[in-house]
C-alpha positions as CSV (number, residue, x, y, z in Angstrom):
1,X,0.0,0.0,0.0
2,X,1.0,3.7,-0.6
3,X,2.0,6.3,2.6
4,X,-1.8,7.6,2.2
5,X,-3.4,3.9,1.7
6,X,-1.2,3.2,5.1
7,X,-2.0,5.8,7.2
8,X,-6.1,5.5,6.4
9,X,-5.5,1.7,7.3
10,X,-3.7,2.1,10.7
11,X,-6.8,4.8,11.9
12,X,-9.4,2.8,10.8
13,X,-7.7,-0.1,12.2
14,X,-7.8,1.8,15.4
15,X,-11.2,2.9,15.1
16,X,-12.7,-0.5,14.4
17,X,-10.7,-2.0,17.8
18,X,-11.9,0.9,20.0
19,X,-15.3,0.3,18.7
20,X,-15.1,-3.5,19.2
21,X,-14.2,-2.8,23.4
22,X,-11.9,-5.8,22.5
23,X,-8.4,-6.5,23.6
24,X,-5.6,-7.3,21.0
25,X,-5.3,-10.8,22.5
26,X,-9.4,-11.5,22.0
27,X,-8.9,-9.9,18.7
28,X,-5.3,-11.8,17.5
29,X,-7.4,-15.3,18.7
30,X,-10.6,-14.2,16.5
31,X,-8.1,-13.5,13.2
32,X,-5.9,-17.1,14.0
33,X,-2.8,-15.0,14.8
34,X,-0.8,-16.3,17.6
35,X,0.5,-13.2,18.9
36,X,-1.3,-10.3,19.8
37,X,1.5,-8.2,18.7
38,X,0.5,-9.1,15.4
39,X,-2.8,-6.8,15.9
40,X,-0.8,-4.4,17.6
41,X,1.6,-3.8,14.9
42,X,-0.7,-3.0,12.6
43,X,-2.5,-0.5,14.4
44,X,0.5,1.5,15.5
45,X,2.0,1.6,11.9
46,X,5.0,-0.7,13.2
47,X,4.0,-3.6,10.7
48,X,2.9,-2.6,6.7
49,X,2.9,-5.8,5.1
50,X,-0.3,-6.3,5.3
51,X,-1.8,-8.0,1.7
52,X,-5.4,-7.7,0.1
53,X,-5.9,-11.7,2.1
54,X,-4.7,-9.7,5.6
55,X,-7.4,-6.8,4.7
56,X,-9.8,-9.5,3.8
57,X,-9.5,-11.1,7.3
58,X,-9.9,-8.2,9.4
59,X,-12.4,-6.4,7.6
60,X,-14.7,-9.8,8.1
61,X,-13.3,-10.0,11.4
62,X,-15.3,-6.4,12.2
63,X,-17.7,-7.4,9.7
64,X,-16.5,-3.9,7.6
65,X,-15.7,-3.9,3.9
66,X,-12.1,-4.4,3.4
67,X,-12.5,-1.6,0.7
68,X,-13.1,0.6,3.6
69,X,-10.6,-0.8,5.5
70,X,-8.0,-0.3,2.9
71,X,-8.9,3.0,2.1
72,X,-10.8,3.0,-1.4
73,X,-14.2,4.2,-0.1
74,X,-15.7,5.6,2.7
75,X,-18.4,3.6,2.5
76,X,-17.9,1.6,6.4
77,X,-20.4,-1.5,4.8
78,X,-19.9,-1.1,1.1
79,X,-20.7,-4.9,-0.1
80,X,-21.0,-6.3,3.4
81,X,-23.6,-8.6,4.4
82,X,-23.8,-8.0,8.3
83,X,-23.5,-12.2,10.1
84,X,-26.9,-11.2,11.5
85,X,-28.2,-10.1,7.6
86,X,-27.6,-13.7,6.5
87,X,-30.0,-15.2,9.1
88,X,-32.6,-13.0,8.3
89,X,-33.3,-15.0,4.8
């Protein structure tokens, strides 16, 4: 990803784990990492190497579109279908 890409990652990344009232540990075991520092690095700007299957995760971790995530819209839900949407039908 680009400088601006990175930066609009890393806050939103932020923003989504505030949101979530989660800790990195809860969050790290919900993604299949085995380190919460994983999480961490991300969302301090330590680690960048995040790929379009890293996006992917999270943003169905949060249940967010990863196009969000990443930056490309600032549409939160663009494409999503919410867990609780799929029940519904």
């Amino acid at each position: 990803m680009d400088e601006i890409f990175d930066k609009i990652f890393i806050e939103r990344l932020k923003e989504l784990i505030e949101e979530s009232n989660s800790t990195y540990e809860i969050i790290a075991e919900g993604l299949g990492y085995k380190a919460k520092s994983t999480v961490f690095k991300y969302a301090h700007g330590q680690t960048l190497k995040i790929g379009p299957s890293g996006i992917a995760k999270i943003a169905h971790y949060f249940q967010v579109s990863p196009s969000w995530l990443a930056g490309f819209t600032d549409d939160k839900y663009y494409n999503v279908i919410k867990k609780d949407d799929k029940n519904k039908k």
